[in-house]
C-alpha positions in Angstrom: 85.8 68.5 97.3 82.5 67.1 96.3 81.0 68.4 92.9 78.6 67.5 90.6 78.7 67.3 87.0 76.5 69.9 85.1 76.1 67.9 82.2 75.7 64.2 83.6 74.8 65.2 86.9 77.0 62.9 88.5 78.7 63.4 91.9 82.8 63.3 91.8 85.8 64.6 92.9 86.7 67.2 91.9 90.5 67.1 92.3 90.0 63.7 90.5 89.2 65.3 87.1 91.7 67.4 84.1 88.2 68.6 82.7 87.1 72.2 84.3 86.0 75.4 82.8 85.1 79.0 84.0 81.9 80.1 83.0 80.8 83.8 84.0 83.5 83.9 86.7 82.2 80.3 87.9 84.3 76.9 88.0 82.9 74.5 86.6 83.7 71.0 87.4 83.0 68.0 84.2 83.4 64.2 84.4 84.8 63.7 81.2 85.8 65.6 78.3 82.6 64.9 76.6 80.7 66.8 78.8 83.3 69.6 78.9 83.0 69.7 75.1 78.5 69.7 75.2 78.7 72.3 78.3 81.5 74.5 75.9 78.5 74.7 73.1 75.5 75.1 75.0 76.4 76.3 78.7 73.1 77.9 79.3 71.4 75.0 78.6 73.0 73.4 81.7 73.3 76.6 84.1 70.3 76.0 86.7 68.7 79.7 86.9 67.9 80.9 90.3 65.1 83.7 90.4 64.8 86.3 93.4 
């Protein structure tokens, strides 16, 4: 499966990657532990907000 990272915003697989977190019952896929680590301080900054 596709994903995208929400730090880097770079496309991978994401069987391909140890890095993952759940976030408000959400998966999150990273593409390296650096971004797992900035996305673990700051999540909101990188959660794209939909509005109704």
């Amino acid at each position: 499966m596709k994903v995208v990272c929400p730090v880097c915003n770079r496309l991978f697989e994401a069987e391909c990657t140890p890095y993952k977190l759940v976030y408000n019952d959400i998966m999150y896929y990273f593409d390296t532990e650096i971004c797992q680590i900035a996305f673990s301080k700051e999540p909101e900054r990188f959660i794209f907000k939909c509005g109704k």
